[in-house]
C-alpha atoms as one frame of an Amber mdcrd trajectory, in Angstrom:
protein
 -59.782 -33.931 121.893 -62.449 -32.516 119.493 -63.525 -28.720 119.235 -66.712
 -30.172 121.486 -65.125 -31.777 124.341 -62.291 -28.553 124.536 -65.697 -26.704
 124.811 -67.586 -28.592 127.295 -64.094 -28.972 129.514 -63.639 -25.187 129.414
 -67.753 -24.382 130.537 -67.359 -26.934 133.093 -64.343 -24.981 134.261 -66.125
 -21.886 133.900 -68.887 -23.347 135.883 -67.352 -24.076 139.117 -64.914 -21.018
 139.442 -61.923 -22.407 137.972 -61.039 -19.732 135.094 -60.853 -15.684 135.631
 -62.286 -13.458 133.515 -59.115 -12.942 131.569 -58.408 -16.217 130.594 -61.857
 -16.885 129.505 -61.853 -13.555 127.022 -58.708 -14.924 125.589 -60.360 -18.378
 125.043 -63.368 -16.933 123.592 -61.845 -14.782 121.163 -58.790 -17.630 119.918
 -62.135 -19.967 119.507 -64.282 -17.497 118.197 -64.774 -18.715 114.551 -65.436
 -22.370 115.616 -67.830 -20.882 118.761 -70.307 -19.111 115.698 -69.970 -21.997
 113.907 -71.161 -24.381 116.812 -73.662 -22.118 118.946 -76.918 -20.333 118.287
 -76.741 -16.590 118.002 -78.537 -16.793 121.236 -76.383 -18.896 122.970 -73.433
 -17.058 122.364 -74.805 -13.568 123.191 -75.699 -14.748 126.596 -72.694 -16.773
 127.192 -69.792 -14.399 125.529 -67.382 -12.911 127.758 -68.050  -8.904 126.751
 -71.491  -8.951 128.107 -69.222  -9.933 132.024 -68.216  -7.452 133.959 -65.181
  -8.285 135.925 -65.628  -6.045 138.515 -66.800  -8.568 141.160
């Protein structure tokens, strides 16, 4: 499985409530370098996990 599908799996995961807030940090920041190198600026500053609060 390529750096894509790993990606799309894990927002599809995010999507319907399957992954806490700590395991999606820890993700993010082990993928971070290939994350910039795939998405926008703007893509990743709405979608990165420090801009979530996990109070909820």
């Amino acid at each position: 499985m390529g750096f894509q599908d790993e990606m799309k799996h894990m927002f599809l995961r995010i999507a319907v409530g399957d992954v806490e807030p700590e395991e999606w940090e820890k993700w993010w920041n082990s993928n971070r370098i290939k994350l910039e190198e795939t998405l926008t600026r703007g893509d990743r500053g709405r979608i990165m996990p420090a801009l979530w609060s996990a109070n909820y």
